[in-house]
C-alpha positions as CSV (number, residue, x, y, z in Angstrom):
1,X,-12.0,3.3,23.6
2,X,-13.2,0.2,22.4
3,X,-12.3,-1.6,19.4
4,X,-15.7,-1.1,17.6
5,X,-15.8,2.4,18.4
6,X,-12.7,2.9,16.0
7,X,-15.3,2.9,12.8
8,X,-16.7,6.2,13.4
9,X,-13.4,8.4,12.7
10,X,-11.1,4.9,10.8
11,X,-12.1,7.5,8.0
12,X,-10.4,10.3,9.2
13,X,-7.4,8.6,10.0
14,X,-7.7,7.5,6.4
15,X,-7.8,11.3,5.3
16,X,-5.0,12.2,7.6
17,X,-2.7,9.9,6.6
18,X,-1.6,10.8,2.9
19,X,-2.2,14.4,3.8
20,X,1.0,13.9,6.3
21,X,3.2,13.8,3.5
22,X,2.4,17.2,3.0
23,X,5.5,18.1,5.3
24,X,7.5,16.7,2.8
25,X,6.0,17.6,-0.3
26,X,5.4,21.1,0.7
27,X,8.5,22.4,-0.2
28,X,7.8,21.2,-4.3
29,X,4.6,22.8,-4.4
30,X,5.3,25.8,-6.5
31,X,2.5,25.8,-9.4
32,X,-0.9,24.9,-9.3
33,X,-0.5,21.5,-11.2
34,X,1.6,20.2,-8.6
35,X,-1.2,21.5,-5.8
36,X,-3.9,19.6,-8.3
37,X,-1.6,16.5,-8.4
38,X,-1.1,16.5,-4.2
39,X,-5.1,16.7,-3.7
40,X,-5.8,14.0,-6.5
41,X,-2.9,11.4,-4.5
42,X,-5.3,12.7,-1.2
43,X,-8.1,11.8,-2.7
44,X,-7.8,8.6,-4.6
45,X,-6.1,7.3,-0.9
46,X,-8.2,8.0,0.7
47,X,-11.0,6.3,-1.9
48,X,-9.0,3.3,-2.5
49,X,-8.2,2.7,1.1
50,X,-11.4,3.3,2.3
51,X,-12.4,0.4,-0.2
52,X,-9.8,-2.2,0.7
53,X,-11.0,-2.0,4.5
54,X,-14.8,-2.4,3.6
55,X,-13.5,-5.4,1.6
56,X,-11.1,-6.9,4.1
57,X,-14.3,-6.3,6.7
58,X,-16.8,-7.9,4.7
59,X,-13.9,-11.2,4.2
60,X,-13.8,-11.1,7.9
61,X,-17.3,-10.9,8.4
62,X,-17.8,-13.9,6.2
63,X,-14.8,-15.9,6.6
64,X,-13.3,-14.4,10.0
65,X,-9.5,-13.4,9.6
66,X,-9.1,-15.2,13.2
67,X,-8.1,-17.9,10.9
68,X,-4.5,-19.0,9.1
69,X,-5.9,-20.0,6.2
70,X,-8.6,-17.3,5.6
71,X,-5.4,-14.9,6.4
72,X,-3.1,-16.6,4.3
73,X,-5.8,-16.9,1.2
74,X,-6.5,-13.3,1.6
75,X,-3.0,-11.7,1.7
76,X,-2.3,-13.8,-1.6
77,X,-5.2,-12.8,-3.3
78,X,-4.4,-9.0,-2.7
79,X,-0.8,-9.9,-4.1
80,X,-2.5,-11.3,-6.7
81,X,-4.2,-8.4,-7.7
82,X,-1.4,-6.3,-7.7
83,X,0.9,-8.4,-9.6
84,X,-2.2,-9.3,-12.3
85,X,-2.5,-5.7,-12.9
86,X,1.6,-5.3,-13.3
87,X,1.5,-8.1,-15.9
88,X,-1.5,-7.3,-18.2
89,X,0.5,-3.1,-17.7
90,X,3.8,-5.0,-18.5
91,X,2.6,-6.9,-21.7
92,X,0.1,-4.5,-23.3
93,X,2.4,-1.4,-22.5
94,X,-1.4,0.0,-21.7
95,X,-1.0,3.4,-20.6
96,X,-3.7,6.1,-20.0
97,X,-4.8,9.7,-19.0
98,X,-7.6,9.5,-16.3
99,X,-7.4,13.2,-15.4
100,X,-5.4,15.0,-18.0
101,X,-1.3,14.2,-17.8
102,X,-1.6,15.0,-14.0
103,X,-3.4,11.2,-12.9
104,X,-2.4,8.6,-15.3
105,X,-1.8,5.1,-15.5
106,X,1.7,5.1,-16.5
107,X,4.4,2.7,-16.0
108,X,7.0,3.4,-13.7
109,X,10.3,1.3,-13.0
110,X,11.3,1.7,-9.6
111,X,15.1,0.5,-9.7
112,X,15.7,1.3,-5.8
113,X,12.3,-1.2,-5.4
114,X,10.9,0.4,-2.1
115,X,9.5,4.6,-1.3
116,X,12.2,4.4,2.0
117,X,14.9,3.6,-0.1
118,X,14.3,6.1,-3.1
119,X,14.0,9.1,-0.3
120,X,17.2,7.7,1.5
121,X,18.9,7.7,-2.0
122,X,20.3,3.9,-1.7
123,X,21.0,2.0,-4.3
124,X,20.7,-1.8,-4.2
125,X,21.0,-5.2,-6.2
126,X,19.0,-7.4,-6.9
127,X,19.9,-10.1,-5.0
128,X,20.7,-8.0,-1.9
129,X,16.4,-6.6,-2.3
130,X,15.6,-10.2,-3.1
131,X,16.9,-11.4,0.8
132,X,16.1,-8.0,1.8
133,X,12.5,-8.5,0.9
134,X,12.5,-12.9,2.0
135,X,13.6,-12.2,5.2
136,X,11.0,-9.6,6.0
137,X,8.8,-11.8,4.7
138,X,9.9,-14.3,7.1
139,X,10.1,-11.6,9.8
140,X,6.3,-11.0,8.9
141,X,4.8,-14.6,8.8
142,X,6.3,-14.9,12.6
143,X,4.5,-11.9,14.1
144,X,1.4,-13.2,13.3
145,X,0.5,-14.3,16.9
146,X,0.9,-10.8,18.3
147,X,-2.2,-9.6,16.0
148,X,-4.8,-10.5,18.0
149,X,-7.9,-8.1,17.6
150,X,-10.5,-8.2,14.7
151,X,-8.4,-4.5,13.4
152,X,-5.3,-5.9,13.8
153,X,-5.8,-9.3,12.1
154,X,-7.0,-6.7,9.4
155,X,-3.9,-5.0,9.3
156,X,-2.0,-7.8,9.1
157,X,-3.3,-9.1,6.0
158,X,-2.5,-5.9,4.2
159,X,1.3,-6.0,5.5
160,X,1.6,-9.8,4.0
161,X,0.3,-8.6,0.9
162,X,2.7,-6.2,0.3
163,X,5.3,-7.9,1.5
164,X,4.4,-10.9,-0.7
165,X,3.8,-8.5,-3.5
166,X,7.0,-7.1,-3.1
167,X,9.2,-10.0,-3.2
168,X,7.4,-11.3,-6.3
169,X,8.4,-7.5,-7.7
170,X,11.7,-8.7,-7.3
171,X,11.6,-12.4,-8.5
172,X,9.4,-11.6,-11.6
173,X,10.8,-7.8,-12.5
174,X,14.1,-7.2,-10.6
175,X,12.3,-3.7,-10.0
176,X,9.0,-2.4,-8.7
177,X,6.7,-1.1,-11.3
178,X,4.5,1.1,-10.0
179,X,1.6,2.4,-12.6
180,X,-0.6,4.8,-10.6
181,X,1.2,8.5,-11.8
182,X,0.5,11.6,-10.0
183,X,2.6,13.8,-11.8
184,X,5.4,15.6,-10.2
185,X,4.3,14.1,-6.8
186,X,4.3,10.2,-6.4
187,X,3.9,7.0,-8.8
188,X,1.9,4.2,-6.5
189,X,1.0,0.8,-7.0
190,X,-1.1,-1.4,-5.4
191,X,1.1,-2.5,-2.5
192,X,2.1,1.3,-1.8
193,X,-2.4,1.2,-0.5
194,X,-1.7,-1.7,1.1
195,X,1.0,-0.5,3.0
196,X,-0.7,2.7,3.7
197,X,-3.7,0.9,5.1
198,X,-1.6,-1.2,7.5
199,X,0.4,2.1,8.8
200,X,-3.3,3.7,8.8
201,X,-4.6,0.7,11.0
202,X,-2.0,0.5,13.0
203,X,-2.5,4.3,14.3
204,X,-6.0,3.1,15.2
205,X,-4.7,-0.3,17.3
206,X,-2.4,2.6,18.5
207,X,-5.2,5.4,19.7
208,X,-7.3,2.5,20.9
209,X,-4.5,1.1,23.3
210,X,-3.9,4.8,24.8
């Protein structure tokens, strides 16, 4: 398959993606607010993440991502973003119900700082998240030669982002705060799309290649 034949179904792959975590979740769903809460964290991924890739496409339509310093530009603005958001939450203690108590904005602190850690249980300091986080960074700024294609340049500006976005988490809060609440099934923030669209992306590259 060619690469520009991956935009007829990138949607679907967008669908099927949060609703994997229904092999974990399954097991809590036991009321009907917890089954509303699962299909609103479907839905609004799939909404938001269908959004950041029509906006990373139109940047690389205008600017082309082929390039360090439209790449570079663009993974710090979507840092940006995220981090904006966590300040103005994080000043104005703004909290509100979009969808009854069961989709929120409410303001999370994420002490353990990452989803694989909180599942694994492991607890961390500070300072051991803040090299955890800088040398992935690192790790992250020199695997940028092996995105090559117009899709994976694409998913390679969402990884910096959150990557950026979660070493600044650690610098600025010494925890994640996550804001997006879907009760009894996940709190999200803006890197957690990010990160979601990269792993989305990269099962494209991965369908493409086979």
């Amino acid at each position: 398959m060619k690469e520009k034949e991956t935009s007829k179904w990138y949607y679907l792959v967008f669908l099927i993606y949060p609703l994997l975590s229904l092999v974990y979740y399954i097991k809590y769903i036991k009321s009907f607010e917890r089954a509303l809460s699962f299909m609103l964290y479907v839905a609004v991924s799939f909404i938001v993440m269908v959004l950041l890739w029509k906006i990373i496409s139109a940047v690389n339509s205008r600017f082309d991502l082929k390039k360090i310093s439209v790449i570079s530009v663009t993974a710090a603005v979507l840092a940006a973003v995220d981090q904006l958001i966590k300040l103005v939450l994080s000043k104005t203690g703004f909290e509100t119900k979009l969808i009854s108590n069961i989709f929120m904005i409410k303001q999370t602190h994420n002490v353990n700082q990452t989803g694989l850690f909180n599942f694994l249980k492991i607890e961390t300091s500070q300072t051991s998240m803040l090299i955890f986080k800088a040398v992935l960074l690192v790790l992250v700024i020199c695997l940028y030669r092996l995105f090559k294609s117009d899709t994976a340049k694409k998913a390679y500006v969402f990884a910096a982002a959150a990557v950026t976005s979660h070493l600044l988490d650690t610098v600025f809060y010494g925890y994640t705060l996550d804001y997006i609440f879907f009760r009894k099934t996940i709190v999200y923030d803006m890197k957690n799309y990010y990160v979601d669209v990269f792993v989305a992306a990269l099962i494209i590259l991965l369908s493409v290649m086979n």
